[in-house]
N, CA, C and O of each residue as an XYZ file, in Angstrom:
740
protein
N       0.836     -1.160      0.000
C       0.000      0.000      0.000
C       0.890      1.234      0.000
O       1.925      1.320      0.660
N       0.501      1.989     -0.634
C       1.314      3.260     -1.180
C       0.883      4.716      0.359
O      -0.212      5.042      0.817
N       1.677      4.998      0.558
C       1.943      6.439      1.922
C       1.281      7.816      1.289
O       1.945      8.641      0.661
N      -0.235      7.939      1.572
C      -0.001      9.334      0.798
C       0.470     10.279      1.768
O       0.674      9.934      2.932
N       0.776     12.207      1.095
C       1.558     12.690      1.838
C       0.165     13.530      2.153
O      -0.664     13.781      1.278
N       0.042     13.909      3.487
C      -1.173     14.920      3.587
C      -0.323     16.203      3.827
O       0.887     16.184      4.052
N      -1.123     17.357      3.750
C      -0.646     18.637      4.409
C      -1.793     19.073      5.191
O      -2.927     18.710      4.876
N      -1.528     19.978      6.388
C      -2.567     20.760      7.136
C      -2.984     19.722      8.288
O      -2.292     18.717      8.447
N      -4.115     19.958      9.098
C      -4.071     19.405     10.025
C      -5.594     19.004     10.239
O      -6.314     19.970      9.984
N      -6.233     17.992     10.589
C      -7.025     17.165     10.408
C      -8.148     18.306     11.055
O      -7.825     19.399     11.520
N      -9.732     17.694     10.949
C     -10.714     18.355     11.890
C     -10.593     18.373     13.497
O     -10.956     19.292     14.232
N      -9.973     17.093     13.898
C     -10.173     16.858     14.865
C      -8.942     17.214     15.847
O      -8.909     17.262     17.077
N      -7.707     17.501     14.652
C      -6.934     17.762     15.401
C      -6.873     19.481     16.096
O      -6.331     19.948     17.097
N      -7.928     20.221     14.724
C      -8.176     21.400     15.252
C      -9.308     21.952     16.081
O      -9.670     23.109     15.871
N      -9.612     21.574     16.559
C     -11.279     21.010     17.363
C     -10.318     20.694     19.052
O     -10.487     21.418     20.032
N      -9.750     19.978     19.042
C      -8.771     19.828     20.347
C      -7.534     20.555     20.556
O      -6.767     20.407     21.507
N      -7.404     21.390     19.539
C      -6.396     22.760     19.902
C      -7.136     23.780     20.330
O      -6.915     24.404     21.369
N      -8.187     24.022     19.423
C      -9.184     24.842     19.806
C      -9.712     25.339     21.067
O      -9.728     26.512     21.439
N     -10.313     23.910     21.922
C     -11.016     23.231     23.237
C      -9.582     23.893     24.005
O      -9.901     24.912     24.617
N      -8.354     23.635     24.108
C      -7.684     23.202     24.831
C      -6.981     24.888     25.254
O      -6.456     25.203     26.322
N      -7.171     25.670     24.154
C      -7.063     27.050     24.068
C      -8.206     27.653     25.057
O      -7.928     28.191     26.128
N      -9.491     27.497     24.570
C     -10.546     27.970     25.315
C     -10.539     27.344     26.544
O     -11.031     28.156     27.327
N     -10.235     26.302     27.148
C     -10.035     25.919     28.786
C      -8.937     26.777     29.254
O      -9.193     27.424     30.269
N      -7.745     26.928     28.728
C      -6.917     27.853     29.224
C      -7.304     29.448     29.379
O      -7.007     30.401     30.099
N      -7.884     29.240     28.610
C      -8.464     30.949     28.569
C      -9.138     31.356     29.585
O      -9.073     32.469     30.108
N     -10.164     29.976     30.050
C     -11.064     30.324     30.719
C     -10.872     29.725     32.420
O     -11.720     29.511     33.285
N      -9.558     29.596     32.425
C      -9.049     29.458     33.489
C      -8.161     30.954     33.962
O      -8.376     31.490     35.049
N      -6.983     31.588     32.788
C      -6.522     32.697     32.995
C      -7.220     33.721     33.193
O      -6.804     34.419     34.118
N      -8.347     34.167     32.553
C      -8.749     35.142     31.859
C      -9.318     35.792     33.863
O      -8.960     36.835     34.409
N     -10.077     34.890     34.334
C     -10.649     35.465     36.064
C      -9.456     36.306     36.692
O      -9.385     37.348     37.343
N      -8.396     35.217     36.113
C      -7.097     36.347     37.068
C      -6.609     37.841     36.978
O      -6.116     38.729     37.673
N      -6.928     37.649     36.040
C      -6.288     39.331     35.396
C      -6.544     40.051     36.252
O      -7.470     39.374     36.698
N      -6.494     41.293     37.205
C      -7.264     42.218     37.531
C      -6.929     43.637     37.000
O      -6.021     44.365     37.402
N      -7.902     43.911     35.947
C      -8.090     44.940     34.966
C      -7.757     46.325     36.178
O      -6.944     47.231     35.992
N      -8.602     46.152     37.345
C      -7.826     47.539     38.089
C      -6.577     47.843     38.141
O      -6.328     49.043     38.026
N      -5.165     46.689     38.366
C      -4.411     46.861     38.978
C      -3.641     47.411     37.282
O      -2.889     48.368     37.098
N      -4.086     46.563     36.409
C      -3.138     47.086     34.861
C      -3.843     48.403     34.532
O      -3.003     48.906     33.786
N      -4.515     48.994     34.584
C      -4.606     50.908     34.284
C      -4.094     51.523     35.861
O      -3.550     52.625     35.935
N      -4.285     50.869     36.798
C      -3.028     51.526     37.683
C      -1.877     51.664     37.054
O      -1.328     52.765     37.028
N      -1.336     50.576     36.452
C       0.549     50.681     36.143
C       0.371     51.244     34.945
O       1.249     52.049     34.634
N      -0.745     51.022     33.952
C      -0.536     52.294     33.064
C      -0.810     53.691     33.549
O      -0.313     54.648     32.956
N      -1.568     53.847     34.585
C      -1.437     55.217     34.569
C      -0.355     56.079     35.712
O      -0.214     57.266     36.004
N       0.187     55.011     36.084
C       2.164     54.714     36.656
C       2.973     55.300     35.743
O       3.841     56.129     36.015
N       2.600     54.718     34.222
C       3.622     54.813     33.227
C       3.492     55.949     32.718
O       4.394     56.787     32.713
N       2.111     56.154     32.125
C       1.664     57.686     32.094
C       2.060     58.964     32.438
O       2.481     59.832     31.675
N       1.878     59.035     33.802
C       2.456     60.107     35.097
C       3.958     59.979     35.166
O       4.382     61.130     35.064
N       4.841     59.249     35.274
C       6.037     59.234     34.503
C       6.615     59.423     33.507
O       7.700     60.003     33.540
N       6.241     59.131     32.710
C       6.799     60.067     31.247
C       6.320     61.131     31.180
O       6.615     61.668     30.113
N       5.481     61.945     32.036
C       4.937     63.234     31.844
C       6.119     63.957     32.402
O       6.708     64.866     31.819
N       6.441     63.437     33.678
C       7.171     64.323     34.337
C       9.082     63.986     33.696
O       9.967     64.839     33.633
N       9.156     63.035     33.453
C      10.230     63.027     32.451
C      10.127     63.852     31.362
O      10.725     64.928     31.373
N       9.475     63.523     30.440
C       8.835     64.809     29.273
C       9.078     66.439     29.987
O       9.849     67.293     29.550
N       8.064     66.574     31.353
C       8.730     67.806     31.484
C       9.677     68.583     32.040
O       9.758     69.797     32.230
N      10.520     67.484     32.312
C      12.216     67.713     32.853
C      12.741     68.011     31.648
O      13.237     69.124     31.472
N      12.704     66.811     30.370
C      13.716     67.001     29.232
C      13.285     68.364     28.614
O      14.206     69.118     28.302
N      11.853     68.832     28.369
C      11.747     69.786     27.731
C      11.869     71.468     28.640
O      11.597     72.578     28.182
N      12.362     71.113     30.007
C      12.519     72.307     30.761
C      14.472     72.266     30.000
O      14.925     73.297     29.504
N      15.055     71.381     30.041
C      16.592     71.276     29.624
C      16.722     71.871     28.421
O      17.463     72.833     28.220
N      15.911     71.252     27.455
C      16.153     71.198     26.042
C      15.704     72.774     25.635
O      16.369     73.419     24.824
N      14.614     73.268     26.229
C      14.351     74.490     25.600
C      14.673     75.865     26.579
O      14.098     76.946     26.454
N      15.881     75.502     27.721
C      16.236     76.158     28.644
C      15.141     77.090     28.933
O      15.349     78.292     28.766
N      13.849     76.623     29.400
C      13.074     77.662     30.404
C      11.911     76.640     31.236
O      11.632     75.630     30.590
N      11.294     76.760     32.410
C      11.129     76.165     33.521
C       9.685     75.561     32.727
O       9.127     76.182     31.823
N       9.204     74.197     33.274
C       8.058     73.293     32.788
C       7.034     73.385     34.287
O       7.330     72.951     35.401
N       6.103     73.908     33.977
C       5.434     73.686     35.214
C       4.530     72.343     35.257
O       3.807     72.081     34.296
N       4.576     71.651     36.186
C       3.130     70.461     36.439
C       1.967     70.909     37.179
O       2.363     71.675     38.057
N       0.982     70.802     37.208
C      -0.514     71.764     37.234
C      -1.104     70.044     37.688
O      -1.140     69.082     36.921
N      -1.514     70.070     39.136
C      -2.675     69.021     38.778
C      -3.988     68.971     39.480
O      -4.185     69.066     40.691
N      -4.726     68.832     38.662
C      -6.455     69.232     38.911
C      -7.070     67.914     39.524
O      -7.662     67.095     38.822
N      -6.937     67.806     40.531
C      -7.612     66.495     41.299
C      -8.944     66.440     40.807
O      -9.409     65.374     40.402
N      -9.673     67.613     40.805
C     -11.346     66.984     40.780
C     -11.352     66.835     39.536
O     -12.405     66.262     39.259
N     -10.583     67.092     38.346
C     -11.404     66.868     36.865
C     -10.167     65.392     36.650
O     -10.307     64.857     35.550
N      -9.445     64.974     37.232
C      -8.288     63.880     36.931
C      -7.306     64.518     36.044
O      -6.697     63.635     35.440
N      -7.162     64.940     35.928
C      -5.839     65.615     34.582
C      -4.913     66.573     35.250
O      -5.232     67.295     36.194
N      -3.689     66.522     34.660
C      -2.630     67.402     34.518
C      -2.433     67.766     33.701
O      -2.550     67.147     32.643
N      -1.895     69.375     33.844
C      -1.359     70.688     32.653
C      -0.181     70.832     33.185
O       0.269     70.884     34.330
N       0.393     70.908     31.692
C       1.313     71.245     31.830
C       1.725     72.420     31.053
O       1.250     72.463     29.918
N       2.554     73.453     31.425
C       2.792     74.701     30.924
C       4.538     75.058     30.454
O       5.371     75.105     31.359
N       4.826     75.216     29.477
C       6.266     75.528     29.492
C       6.213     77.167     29.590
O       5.687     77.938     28.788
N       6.737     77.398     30.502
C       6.747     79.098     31.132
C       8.226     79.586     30.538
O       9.318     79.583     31.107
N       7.941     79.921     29.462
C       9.078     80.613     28.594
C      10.018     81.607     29.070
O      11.219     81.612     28.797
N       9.215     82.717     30.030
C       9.308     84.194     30.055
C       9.635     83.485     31.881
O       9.721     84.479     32.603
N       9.805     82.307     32.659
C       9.949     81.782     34.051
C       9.023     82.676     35.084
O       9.341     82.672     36.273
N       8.094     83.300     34.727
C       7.260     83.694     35.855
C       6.613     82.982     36.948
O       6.364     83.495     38.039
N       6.312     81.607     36.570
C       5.726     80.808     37.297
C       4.325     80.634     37.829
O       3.791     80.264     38.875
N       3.916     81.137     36.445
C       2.421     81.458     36.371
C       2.076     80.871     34.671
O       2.962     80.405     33.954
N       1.014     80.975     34.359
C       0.615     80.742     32.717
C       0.320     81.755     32.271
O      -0.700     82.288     32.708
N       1.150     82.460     31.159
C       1.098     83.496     30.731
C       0.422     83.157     29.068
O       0.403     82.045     28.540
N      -0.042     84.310     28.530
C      -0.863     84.704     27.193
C       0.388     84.051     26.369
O       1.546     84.278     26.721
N       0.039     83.127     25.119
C       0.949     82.816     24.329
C       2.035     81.332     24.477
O       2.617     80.585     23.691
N       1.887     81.453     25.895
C       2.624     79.978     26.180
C       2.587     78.810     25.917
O       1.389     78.534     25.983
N       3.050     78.054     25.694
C       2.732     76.850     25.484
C       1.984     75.767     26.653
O       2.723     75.358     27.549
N       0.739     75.373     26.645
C      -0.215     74.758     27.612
C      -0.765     73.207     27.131
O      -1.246     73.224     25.998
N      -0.772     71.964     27.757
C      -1.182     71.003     27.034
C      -1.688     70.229     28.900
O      -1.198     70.245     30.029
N      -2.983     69.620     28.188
C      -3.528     68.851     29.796
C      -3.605     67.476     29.128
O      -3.803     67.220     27.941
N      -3.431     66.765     30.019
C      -3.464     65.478     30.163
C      -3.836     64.798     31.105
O      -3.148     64.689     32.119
N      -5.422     63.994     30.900
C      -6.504     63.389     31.392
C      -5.849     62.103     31.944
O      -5.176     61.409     31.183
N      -6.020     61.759     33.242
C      -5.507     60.260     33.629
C      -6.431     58.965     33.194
O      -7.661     59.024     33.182
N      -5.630     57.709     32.814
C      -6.445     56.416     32.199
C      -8.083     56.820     32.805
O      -8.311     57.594     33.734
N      -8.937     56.187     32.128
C     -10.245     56.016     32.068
C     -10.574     54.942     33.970
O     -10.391     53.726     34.043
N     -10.930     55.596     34.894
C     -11.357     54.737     36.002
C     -10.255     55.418     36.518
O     -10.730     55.502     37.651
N      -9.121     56.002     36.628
C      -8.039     56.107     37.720
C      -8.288     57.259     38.534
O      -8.973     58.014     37.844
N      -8.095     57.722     39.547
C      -8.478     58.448     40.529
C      -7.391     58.564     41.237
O      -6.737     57.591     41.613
N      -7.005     60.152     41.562
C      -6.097     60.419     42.524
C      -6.206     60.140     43.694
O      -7.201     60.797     44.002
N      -5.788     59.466     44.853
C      -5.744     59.127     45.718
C      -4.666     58.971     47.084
O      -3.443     58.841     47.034
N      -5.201     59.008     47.824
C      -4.195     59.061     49.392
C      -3.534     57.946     49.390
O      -4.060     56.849     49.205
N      -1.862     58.211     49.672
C      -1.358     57.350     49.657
C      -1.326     56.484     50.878
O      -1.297     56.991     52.000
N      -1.330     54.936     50.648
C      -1.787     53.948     52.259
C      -0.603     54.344     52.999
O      -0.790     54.326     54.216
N       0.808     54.773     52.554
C       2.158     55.126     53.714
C       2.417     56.154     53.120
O       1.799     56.796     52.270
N       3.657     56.327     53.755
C       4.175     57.777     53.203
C       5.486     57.072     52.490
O       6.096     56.106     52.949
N       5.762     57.728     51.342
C       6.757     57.361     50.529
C       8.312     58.555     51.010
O       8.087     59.764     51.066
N       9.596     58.081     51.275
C      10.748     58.928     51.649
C       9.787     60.379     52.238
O       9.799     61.492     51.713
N       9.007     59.964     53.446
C       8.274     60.626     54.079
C       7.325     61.668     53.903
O       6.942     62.429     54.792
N       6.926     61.666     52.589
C       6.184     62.390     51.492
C       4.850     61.296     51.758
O       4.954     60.148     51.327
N       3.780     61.666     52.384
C       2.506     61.227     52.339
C       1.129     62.461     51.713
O       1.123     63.678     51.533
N       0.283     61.563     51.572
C      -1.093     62.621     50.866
C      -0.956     62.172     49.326
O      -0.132     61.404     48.829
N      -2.097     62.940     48.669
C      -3.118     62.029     47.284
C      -1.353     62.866     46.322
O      -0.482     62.240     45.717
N      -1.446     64.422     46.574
C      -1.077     64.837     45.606
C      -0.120     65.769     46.900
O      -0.676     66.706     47.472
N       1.044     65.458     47.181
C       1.832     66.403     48.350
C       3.305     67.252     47.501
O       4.039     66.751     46.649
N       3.362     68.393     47.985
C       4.531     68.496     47.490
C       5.439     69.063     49.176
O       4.773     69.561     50.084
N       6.939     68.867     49.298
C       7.393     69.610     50.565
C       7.220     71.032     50.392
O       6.740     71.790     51.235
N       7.711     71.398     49.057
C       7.458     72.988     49.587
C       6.202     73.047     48.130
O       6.267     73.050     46.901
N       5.374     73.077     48.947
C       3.926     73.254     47.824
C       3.980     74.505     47.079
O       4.347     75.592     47.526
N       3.593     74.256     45.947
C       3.281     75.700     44.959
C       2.121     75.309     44.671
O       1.774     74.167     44.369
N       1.378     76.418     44.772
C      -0.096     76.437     44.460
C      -0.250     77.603     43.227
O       0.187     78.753     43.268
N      -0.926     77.023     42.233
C      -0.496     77.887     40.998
C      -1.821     78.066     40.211
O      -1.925     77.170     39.373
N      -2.794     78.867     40.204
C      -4.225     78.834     39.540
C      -4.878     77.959     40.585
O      -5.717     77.322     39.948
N      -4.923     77.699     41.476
C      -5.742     76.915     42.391
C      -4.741     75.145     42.514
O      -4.803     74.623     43.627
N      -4.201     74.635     41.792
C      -3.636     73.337     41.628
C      -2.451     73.206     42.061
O      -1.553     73.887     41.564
N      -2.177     72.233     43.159
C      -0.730     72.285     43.447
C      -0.099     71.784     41.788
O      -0.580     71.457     40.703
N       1.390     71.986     42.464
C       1.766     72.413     41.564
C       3.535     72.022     41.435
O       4.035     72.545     42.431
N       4.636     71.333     40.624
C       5.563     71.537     41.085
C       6.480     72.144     39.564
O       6.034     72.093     38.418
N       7.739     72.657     39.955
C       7.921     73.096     38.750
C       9.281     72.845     38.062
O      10.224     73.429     38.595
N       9.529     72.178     37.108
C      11.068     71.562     36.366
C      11.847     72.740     35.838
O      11.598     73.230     34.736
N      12.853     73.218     36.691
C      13.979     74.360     36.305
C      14.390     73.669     34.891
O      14.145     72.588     34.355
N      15.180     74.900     34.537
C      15.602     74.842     33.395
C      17.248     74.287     33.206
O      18.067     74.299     32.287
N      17.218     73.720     34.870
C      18.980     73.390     35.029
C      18.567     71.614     35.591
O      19.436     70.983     36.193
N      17.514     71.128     35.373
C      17.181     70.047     35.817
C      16.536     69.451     36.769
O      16.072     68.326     36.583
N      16.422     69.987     37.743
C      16.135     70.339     39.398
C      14.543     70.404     39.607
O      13.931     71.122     38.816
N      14.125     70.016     40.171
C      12.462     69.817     40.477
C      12.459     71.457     41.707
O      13.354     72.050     42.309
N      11.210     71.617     41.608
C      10.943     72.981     42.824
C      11.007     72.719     44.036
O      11.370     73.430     44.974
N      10.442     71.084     43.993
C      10.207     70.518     45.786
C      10.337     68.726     45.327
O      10.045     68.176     44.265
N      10.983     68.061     46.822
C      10.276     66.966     46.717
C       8.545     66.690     46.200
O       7.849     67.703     46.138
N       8.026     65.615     45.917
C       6.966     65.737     45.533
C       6.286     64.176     45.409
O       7.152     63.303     45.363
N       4.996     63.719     45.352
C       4.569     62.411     45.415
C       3.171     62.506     45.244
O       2.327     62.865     46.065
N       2.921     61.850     43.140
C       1.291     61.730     43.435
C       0.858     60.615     43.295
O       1.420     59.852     42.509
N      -0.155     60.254     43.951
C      -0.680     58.541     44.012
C      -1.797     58.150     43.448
O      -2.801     58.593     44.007
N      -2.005     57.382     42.409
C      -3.127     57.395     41.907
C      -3.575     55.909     41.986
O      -2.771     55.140     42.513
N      -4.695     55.427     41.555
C      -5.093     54.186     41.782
C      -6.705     54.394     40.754
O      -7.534     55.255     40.459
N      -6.330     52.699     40.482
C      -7.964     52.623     39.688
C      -8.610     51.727     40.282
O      -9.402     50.975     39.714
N      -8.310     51.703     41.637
C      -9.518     50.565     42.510
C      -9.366     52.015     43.775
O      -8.178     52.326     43.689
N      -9.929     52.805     44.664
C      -9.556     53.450     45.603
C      -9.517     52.656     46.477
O      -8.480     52.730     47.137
N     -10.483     51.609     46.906
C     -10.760     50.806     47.704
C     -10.112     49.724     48.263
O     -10.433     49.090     49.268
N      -8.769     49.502     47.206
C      -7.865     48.609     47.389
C      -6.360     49.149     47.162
O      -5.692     49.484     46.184
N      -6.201     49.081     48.289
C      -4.603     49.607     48.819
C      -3.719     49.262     47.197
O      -3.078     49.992     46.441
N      -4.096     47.720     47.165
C      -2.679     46.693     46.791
C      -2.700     47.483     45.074
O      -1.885     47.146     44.215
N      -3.728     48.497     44.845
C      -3.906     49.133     43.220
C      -2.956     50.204     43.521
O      -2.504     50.702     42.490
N      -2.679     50.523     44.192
C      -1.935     52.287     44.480
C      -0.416     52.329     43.877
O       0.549     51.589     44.062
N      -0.610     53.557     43.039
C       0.621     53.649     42.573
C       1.289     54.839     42.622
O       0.449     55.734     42.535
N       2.778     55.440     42.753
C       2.900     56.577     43.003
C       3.939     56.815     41.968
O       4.575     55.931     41.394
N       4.090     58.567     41.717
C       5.724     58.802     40.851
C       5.908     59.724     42.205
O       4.977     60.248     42.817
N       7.162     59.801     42.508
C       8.072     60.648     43.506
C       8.630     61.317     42.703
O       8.859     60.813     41.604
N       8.960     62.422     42.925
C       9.910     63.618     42.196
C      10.603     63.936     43.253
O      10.150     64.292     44.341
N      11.984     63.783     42.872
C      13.334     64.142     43.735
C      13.789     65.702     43.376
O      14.292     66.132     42.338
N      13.451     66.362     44.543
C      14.101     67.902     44.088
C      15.388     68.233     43.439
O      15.345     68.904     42.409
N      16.560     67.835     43.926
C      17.928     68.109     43.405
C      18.318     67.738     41.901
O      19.102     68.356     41.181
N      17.421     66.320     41.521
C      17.234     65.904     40.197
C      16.541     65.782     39.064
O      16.783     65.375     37.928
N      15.317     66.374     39.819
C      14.115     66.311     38.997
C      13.523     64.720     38.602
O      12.637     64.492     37.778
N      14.247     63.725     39.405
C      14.153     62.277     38.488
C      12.697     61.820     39.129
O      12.246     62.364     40.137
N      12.198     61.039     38.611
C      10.401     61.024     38.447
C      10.881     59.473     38.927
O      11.816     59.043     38.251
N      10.461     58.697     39.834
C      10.390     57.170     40.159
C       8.649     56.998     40.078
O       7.817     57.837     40.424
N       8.389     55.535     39.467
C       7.471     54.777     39.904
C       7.294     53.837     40.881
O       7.789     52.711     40.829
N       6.587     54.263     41.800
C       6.108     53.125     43.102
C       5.093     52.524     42.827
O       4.297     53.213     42.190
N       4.634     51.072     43.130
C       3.562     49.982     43.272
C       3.286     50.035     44.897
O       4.130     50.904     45.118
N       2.818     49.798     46.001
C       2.341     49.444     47.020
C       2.218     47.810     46.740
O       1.683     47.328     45.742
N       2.741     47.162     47.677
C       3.117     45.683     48.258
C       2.660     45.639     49.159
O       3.477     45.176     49.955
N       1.419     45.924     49.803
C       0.869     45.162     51.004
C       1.079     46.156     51.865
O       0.327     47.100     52.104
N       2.804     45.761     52.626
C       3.412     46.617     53.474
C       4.165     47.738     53.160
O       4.102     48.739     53.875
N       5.143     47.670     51.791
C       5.954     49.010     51.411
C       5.511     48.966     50.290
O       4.780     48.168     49.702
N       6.539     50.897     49.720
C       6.467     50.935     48.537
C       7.538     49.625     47.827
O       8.423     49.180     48.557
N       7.408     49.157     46.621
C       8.279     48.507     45.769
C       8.440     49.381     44.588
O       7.534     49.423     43.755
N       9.868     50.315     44.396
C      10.054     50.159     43.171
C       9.580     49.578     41.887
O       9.684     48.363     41.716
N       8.978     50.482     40.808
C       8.369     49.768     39.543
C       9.126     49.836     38.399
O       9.668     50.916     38.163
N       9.256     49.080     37.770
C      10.442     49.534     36.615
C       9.399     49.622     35.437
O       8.637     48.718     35.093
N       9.515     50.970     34.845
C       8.918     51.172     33.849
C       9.536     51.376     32.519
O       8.828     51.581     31.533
């Protein structure tokens, strides 16, 4: 009897790849928790903002202000050309709305002793919004720490960026139960 050669893969063999896909699926899929992933995106978010407005306080040598509006969720940001430290006629202004569900929020500890939703050490209050502001030599205005979360209700969603005054460098924190953990973004 002669071997024929087949190609492709039988009904049945795709019928039990199929099955075997959809049991896995429907075993993973409960775990996910959709709160905790637009937390770390909106981790990642709030970090490149404030990176963004470090590099562009350097690059275009004049000071970047951060503006943030707790009750509407968004941050403005202003490049203050003329360094008044205010938003002046003509400036450059752009806001940015946090992920869909995320909410500013109180942080469960205090991070390098920086606690509260939206704290800065030496607060600037600027149009009503605290406020912190990226010199044009690199340098943040104040320590600083905002915490946001897309579950409020659950600690273990909370995420923070810290802003280091002397460097302006923006870290992401996760909350672990008991401490912050470093997030690498």
């Amino acid at each position: 009897m002669q071997m024929s050669r087949r190609s492709g893969f039988s009904l049945i063999e795709l019928i039990t790849t199929l099955s075997l896909m959809a049991i896995m699926s429907a075993v993973a899929f409960p775990r996910m928790d959709m709160g905790r992933l637009r937390s770390d995106a909106a981790l990642r978010q709030l970090t490149m903002l404030c990176i963004q407005a470090q590099r562009t306080a350097l690059m275009k040598q004049h000071n970047v202000i951060l503006s943030v509006d707790q009750v509407n969720g968004r941050i403005r940001m202003v490049q203050d050309r003329n360094n008044s430290g205010t938003y002046d006629a003509g400036e450059a202004m752009s806001w940015m709305a946090l992920e869909p569900g995320v909410r500013f929020v109180v942080a469960p500890a205090p991070l390098d002793g920086v606690s509260g939703t939206v704290s800065f050490v030496r607060p600037r209050v600027i149009e009503t919004y605290q406020s912190v502001i990226f010199r044009r030599n690199g340098a943040a205005s104040s320590d600083g720490l905002i915490t946001v979360s897309a579950k409020p209700t659950d600690a273990s969603a909370s995420r923070a960026v810290f802003i280091t005054q002397s460097t302006g460098r923006a870290d992401g924190y996760r909350w672990h139960g008991t401490a912050w953990v470093r997030a690498g973004i």
